[in-house]
N, C-alpha and C positions, 0 to 999 in steps of 0.2 A: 539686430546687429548686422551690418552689412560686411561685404564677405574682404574685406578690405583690414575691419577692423577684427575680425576672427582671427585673420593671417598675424596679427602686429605682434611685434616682441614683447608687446603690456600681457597682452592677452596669456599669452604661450606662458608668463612668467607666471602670472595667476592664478596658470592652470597646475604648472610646477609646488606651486607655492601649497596648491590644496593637497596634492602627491602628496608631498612631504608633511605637511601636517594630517594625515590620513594616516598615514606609515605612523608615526610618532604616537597615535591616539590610538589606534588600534594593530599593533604589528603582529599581537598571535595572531589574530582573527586574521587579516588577510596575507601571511607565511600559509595558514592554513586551506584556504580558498585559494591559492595559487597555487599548492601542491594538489589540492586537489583537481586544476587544470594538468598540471603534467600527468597525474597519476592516469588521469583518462585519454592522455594522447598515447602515452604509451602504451596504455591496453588496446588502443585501436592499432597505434605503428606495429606492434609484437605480434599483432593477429592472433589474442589467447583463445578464443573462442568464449563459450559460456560455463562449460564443466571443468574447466581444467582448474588445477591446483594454487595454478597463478592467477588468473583469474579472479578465483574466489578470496584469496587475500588480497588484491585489488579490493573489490567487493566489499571488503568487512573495513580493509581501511578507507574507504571513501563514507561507509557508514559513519564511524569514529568520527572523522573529520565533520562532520555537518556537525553531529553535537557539540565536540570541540567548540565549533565554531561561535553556538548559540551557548556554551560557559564560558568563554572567552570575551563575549559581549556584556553579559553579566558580571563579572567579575570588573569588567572594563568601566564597567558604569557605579559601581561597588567604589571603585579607586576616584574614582572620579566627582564623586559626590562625599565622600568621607575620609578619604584622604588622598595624596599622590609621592610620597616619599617614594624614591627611588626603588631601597630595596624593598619595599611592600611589591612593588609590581614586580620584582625580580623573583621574589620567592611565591609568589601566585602563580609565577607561569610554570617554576619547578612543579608545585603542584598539580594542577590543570595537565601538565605531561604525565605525569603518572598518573592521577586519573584516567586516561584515556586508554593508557598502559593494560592499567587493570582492565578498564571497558572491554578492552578490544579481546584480552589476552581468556575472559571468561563469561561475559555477554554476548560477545559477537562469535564465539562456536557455535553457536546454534542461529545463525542472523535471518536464516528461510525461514523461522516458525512465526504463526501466527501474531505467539503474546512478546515475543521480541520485538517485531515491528510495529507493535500495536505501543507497547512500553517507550521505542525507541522515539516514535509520533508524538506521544505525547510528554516523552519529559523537553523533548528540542521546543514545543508549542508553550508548554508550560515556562522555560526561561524565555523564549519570546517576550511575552507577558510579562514576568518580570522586569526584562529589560526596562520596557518602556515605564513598568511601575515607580523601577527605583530613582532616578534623581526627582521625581515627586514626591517623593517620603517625608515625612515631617512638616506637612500645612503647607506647602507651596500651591500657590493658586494655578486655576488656567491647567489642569492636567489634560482634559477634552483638547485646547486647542493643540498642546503637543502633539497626540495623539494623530492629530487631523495633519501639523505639520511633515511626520512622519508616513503617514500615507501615502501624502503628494508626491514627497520627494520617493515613493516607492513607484509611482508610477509614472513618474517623472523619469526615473532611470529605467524601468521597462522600456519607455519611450524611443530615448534614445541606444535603449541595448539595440533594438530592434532594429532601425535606423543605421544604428552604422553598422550590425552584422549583414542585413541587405544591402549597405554601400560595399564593403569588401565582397561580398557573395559577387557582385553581379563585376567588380572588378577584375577577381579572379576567373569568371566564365567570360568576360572578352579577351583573359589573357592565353585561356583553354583554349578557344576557338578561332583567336585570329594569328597567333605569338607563339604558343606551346600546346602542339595536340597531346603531348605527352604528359602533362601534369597531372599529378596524382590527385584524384576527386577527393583523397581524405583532406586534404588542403579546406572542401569546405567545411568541411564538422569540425574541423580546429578552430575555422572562426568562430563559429559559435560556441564553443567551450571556452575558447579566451575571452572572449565578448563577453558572457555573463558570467565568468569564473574571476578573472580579473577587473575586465571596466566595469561591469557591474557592482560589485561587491566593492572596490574602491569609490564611485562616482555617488553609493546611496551610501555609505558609512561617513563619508566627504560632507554630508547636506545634512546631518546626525548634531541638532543641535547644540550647544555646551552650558554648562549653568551658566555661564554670565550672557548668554543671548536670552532675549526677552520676547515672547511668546503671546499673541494677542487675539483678538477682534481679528486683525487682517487675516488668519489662519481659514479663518473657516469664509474663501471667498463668497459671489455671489452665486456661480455655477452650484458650488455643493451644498449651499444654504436652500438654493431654490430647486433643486431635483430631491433633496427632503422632505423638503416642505410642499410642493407644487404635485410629488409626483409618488414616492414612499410612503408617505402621511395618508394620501385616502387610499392606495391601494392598500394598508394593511388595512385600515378603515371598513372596508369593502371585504375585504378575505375574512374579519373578525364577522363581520356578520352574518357570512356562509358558515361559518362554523357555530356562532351562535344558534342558526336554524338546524343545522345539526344536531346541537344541542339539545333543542326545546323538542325533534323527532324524536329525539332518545327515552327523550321525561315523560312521552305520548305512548310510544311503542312499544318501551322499557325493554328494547333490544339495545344490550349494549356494547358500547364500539369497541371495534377490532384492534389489532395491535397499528394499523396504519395512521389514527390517527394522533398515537402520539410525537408521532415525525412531522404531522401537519403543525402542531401547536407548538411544538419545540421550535421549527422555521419560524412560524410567525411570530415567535415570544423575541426569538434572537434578533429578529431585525427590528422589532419593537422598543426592545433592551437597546441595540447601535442608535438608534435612531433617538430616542432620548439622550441616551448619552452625550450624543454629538452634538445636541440643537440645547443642553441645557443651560449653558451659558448664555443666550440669547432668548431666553425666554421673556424677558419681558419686552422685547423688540417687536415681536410677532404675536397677538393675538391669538391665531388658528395655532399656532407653536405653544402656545400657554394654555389653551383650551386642550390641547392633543395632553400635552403633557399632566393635567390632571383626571383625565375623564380613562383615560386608555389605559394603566397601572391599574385601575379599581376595577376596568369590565375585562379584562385578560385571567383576572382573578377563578372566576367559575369556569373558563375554558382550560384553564390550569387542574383542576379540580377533577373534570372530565379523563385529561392526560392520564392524572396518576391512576383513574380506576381503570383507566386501560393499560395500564404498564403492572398495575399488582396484580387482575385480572392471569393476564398470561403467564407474570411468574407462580401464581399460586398452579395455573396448569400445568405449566413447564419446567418450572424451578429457574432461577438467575443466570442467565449465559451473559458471557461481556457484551456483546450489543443492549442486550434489555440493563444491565450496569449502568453503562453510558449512556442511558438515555433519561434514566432513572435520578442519574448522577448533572445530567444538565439541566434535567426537569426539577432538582435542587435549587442550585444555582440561580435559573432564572426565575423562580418564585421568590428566593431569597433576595432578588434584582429588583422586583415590583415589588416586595411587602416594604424595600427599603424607598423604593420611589414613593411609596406612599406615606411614609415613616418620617425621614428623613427633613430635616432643617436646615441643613448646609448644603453644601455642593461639593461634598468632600466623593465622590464617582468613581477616586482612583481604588476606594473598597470594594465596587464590586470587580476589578481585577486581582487585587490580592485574594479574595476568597476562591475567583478561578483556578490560582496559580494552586491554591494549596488545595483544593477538592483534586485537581490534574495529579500533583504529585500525589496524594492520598490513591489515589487510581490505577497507579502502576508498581506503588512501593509498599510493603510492611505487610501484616494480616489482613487488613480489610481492602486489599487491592482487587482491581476485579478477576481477577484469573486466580488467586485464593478464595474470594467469595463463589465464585461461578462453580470453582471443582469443588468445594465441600456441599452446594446447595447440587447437583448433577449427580455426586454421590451418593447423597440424601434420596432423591428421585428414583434411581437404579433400584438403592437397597430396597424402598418403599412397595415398588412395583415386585419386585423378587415376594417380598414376603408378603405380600396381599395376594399372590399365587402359589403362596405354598413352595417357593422354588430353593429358598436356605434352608440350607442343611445345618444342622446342630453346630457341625464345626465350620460353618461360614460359606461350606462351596456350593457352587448352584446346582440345583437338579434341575433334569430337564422334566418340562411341562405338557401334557396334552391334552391339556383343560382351559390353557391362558386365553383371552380374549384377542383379537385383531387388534385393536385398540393400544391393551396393555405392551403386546407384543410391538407391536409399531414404536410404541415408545421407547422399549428396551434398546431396539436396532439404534433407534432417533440417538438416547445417552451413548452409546458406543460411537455412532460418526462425529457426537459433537469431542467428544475427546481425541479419536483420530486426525479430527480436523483444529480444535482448538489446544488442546494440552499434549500430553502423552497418554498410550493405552494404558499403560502400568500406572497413571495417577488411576483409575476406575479401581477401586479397592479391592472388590466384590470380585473381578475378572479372574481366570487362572493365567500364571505365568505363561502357560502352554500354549496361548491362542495365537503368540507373534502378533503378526499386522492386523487380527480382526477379520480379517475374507469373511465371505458371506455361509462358506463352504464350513468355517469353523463355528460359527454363530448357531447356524443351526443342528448343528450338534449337540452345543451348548444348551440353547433355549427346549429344542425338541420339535422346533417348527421353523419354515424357511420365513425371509420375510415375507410378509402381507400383500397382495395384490395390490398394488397402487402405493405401495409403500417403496419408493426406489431411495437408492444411494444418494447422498445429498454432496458427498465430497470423497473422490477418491484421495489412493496414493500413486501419483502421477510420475512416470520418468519419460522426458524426451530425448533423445538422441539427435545430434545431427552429425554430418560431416565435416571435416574440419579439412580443407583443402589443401593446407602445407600438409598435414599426413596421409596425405592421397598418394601412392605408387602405382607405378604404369604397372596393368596386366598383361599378363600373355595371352590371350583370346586366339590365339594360332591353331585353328584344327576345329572353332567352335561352331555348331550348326547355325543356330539362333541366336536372337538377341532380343529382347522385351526390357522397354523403359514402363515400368508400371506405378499407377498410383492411386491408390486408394483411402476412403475413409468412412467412419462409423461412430456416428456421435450418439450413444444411446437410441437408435432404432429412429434419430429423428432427422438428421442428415446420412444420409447413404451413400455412397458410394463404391461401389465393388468394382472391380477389374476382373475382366476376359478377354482374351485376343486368341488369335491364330496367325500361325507363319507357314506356308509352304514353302518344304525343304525338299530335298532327292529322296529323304529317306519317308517324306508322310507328313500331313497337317501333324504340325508341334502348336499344343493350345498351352497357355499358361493363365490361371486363373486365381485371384484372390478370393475367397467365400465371406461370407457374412460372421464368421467362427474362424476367422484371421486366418485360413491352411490355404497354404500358398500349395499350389500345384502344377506338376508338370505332364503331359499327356501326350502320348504320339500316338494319331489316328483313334483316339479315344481311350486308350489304355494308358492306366497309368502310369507314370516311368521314375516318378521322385516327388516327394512332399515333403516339406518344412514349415511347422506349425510356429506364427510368428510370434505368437501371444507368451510360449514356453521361451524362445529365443530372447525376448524384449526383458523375459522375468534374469536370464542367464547373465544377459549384458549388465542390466543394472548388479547384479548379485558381482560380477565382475567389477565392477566400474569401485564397486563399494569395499573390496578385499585389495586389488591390485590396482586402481587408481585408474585415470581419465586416458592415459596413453592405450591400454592393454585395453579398455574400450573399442577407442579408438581403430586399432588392430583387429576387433572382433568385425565390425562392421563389415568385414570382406569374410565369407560365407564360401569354402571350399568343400566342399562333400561330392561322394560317388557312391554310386549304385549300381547294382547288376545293370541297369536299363540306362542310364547317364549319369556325366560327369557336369556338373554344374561353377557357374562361379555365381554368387551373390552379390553387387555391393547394395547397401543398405545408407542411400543419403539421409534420410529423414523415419525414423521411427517413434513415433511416440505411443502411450498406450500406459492401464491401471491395473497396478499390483493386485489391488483389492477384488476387483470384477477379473482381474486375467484375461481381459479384449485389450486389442490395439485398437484406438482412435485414427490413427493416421499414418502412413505409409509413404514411402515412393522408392522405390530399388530400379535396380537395372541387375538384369539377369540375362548371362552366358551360358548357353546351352550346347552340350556336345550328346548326341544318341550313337548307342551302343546296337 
């Protein structure tokens, strides 16, 4: 198109025309994806920070809104294919608002946990999927080339997101540097939030074919036929074969494989699985497409095989946690994918997305979900271990052991972080109420032995702090001897970092030193004059933050204490550090020092 006929009033109306028909086809879905452009300019313009109370309602409704977004397109496509009567759509969106209502108001309390985001991942993925499922419903041919339509136009509009949010970018940086030194840099992060919050999500919902357009052969051009076929096609060719010698070491050596490689065979099954899918429609066009498509379904077969005895392997060691779930649970699926490639008389392919959608929803929802399945089988494990060491007691509680093995013990600690880290400690049945967060300090009390040498923490309870600079107040520092900008850190014994300085003053070297055991120190001419142990301070803040909220925080961050020997001020920009171990990771203060 020449830039003559871009500018033209045909043009501009076409482009109006698609507005308006976009708005019309889908107007929850992008009311929704447009508030959720303002909702993140104003959390940038309000400068809430990360903990604060706004913030995190931000936060929960910007969560809400993606889902929305992906029921909204569902439901859109629902109306769209089985009916359009007025008030149908009008009492779908009543709905759809309260749903979200509900979502928000008792899903999203808890939106930092693991099986929330994990849940929240996969039901937006799962209607995904749907989406594209439903105007295929009931024998419509050509679902692949949809599929392949919908693609295009997705990175078709990455395309030009990208395009015109570096055309404004660099607009706005000659209007910085030649016109306004004074423009506010947030200027650029609003482009790109409006850029893929609005053009984005208008410009790909706009290219969202309709049942009466018709869907072909031209879909799947020559570019995506031939890096298929030319280039996917022997490399998985090529990968099936390293795994198949894999294979045949295993049936030689009769060591058998670890849990990694059922992520290898899940990869190559799944692009196995696209890559049929996409090229099934053209199989009788291409030869090596026709030859792939029957030989490759039947030899994925025994490396499939391989998979599951490495995935029931670890959970008979370990018992079911949600990663081994979900792999379990895609290691279904894609067998389910090839027995039907090999099955299968038609070219009805939009089944094996429907079985996705509802193995996804089965995943997150009802009893056999995986964070139901994971804590009853973890529970199981616990108890297992307790009572092959003698450690239940009659009426349920544990006794502690001084006979348990390394081993056993190791795994005890192993079910406690997975539930600190996966569920709550209180699902762990077996646990006393009394233990709180699990510390290392309570465990072994409990068990009768600390953890294991080489047995470390696999996930703490993490709080960081930072400074929030509209609540920053001028000091008085008037009268103060010294001054140390310090900054330290300590990542598990494996990055290091400690802090030591000296200042000469009138009064004697004043040293201030960070230790490896977080004690902040102060010292004039070698003796000590003030300490403040940061790791106790980091636990006070957070216990703070958690009773009296993100201001009073805030407030603590500034560190006033005296001593026989000096008067100190503290501020505290960046603190972060774990409940569970009681070490600070990371630091950086600035410290006023007055000697007495």
């Amino acid at each position: 198109m020449k830039i003559k006929e871009f500018f033209s009033r045909r043009n501009f109306e076409r482009l109006g025309d698609l507005f308006v028909a976009t708005w019309q086809r889908y107007p929850l879905t992008l009311t929704q994806s447009y508030l959720m452009a303002a909702l993140v300019i104003y959390r940038i313009e309000a400068d809430l920070g990360y903990n604060s109370a706004a913030a995190e309602v931000i936060d929960k409704l910007l969560f809400t809104l993606v889902l929305g977004i992906a029921i909204s397109l569902v439901v859109e496509a629902g109306l769209e294919r089985f009916a359009t009567v007025l008030w149908k759509r009008l009492v779908s969106y009543g709905v759809q608002i309260g749903l979200l209502v509900l979502y928000y108001q008792y899903v999203m309390a808890d939106y930092q946990t693991d099986a929330v985001l994990i849940r929240h991942f996969m039901l937006i993925s799962a209607l995904l999927f749907a989406f594209t499922a439903i105007p295929y419903l009931l024998k419509r041919e050509w679902y692949e080339f949809y599929v392949i339509r919908l693609i295009a136009r997705f990175f078709e509009t990455l395309a030009y997101t990208i395009v015109l949010g570096l055309g404004v970018t660099a607009i706005l940086f000659a209007i910085e540097n030649l016109l306004y030194e004074g423009m506010s840099g947030d200027l650029y992060a609003y482009t790109w939030i409006l850029s893929f919050c609005v053009f984005a999500s208008t410009f790909l919902l706009g290219g969202v074919p309709r049942l009466s357009d018709m869907v072909g052969r031209d879909e799947l051009g020559k570019l995506l036929q031939g890096i298929f076929t030319y280039v996917i096609l022997p490399l998985l060719s090529v990968y099936s074969l390293v795994l198949y010698i894999y294979f045949f070491k295993i049936i030689f050596t009769m060591n058998w494989p670890t849990g990694m490689v059922s992520y290898l065979v899940i990869f190559s099954s799944a692009i196995g699985t696209l890559a049929i899918f996409l090229l099934s429609p053209v199989l009788e066009e291409n030869n090596w497409i026709k030859g792939f498509n029957t030989w490759y379904p039947r030899a994925v077969l025994p490396l499939l095989a391989m998979m599951f005895v490495a995935i029931f392997m670890r959970i008979g060691q370990y018992g079911i946690t949600e990663n081994r779930y979900f792999i379990l649970l895609f290691g279904i699926w894609v067998a389910f994918a090839y027995l039907y490639f090999n099955l299968r008389k038609g070219r009805r392919n939009i089944m094996l997305v429907i079985v996705l959608v509802a193995l996804m929803l089965i995943s997150v929802v009802g009893p056999v979900s995986a964070f139901s399945i994971s804590r009853r089988s973890q529970n199981s494990r616990f108890n297992r271990i307790l009572a092959d060491n003698q450690m239940l007691a009659v009426d349920g509680t544990i006794q502690a052991s001084d006979t348990i093995s390394d081993e056993d013990l190791s795994q005890l600690y192993e079910v406690v972080d997975y539930f600190r880290r996966n569920q709550e400690l209180s699902d762990l049945e077996a646990m006393p109420d009394g233990i709180g967060e699990g510390k290392d300090d309570d465990l072994e009390a409990l068990f009768g032995a600390p953890r294991p040498e080489g047995s470390k923490v696999e996930w703490g309870n993490y709080y960081s702090f930072h400074e929030n600079g509209n609540n920053r107040e001028p000091l008085d520092i008037s009268g103060y001897d010294a001054y140390f900008h310090a900054s330290a850190f300590n990542y598990e014994g494996e990055k290091v970092n400690l802090y030591q300085d000296e200042i000469v003053t009138g009064q004697g070297v004043v040293e201030l030193s960070i230790d490896e055991n977080s004690l902040l120190l102060v010292s004039l001419d070698g003796q000590e004059r003030y300490r403040l142990d940061l790791s106790d301070y980091g636990d006070k803040l957070y216990q703070l933050e958690q009773d009296e909220g993100y201001q009073s925080m805030q407030e603590a961050l500034v560190v006033r204490e005296e001593t026989d020997g000096a008067q100190v001020i503290i501020y505290l920009r960046r603190l972060r550090g774990d409940l569970l171990t009681e070490g600070i990771e990371d630091v950086e203060l600035e410290c006023f020092i007055d000697l007495r």
